[in-house]
Structure formats: structure tokens, C-alpha cells
N, C-alpha and C positions, 0 to 999 in steps of 0.2 A: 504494500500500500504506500502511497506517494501522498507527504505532507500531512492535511490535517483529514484526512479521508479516514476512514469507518468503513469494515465490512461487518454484518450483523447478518444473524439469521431469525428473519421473523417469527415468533409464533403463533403454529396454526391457526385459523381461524375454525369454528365447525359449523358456522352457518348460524343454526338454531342458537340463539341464548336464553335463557332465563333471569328475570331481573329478581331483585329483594326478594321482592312477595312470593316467588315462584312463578309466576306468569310467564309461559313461553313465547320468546319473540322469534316471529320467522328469519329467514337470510335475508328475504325481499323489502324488509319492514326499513322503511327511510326513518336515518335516525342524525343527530345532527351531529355533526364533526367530532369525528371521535380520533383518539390516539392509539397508538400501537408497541405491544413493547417486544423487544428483539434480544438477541444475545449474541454480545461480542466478538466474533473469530478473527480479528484482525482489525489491525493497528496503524495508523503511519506516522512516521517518525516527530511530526509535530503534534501528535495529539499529545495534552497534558493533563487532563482532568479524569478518562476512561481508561481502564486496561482490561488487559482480555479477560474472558469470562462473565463482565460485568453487563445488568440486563441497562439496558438506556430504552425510554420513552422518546419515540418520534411520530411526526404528522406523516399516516400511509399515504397524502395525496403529493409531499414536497418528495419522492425517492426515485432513486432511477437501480433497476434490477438488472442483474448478469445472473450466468447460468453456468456454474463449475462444477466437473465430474456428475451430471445430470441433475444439481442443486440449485433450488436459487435463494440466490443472496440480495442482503438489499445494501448497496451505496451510499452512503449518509457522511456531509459533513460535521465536524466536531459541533459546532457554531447552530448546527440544525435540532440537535436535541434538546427536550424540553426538563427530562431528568436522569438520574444514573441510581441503581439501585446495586450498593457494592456490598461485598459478603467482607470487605477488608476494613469496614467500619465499625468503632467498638459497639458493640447494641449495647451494652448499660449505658451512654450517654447520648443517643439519637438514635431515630429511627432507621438511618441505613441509607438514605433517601438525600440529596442534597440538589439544586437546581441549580 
């Protein structure tokens, strides 16, 4: 990876959700701008805030996708994520979560 570039692997979606209540929402069901969270597999060399492994929150509609060994990955700059959910954060003093 070159500079502040991100490779991440989304996860899946499975269409159907269910909200609080239990109430099942269709795939089709328009819902308004939602976020996405992914996991880490690559780094480049300016990014300064994520490392691998680590899950980051990004907008599905800002990404541009490639296609490695029959995978796809999603492209994201540093600058484009909205949060970083790190397992190398102490939990007795925060929640893990930093924006």
C-alpha cells in the first residue's frame, strides 16, 4: 500500500436485519445513510492512527473496490474514516473507540 491508503475487508452484509425490538427489516427496505465497518489487512506507510487488524468505520458510498486472489477488498483513505475500534486500547480506561 502506497502512503496514507487503507486496504480493509468489509463485513458481510446478510441483507435481512432486525432492529431493537426484533422487527425484521428487508434488504430492499431504504434506510438513510448508514456506515460500515471493515477490518484492517493493510497499511501504507503514512498511515499513523490504524494498524492492522484494527476494525475502522467508513461511509460504503465514499470506496472504490479491487479484487485479490478472488476477494474483494475495499480502498479507503486514512483521512476517510469516521472511527477505529483497537483491541491495543487499555478497556479499564475507554471504551476502545477513538475518532
Amino acid at each position: 500500500m502506497l502512503h496514507d491508503r487503507l486496504l480493509v475487508s468489509a463485513d458481510a452484509e446478510s441483507g435481512e436485519r432486525k432492529s431493537g425490538g426484533g422487527i425484521v427489516i428487508p434488504a430492499t427496505a431504504s434506510v438513510g445513510k448508514r456506515l460500515a465497518w471493515a477490518e484492517v489487512v493493510a497499511v501504507g506507510q503514512h498511515v499513523r492512527q490504524v494498524q492492522l487488524g484494527d476494525r475502522v468505520l467508513f461511509d460504503p458510498e465514499e470506496r472504490a473496490e479491487v479484487e485479490l486472489q478472488s476477494k474483494t477488498y475495499v480502498l479507503l483513505r486514512e483521512r476517510d474514516l469516521h472511527a477505529v475500534a483497537a483491541q491495543r486500547v487499555d478497556s479499564s480506561s475507554s471504551t476502545g473507540l477513538y475518532l
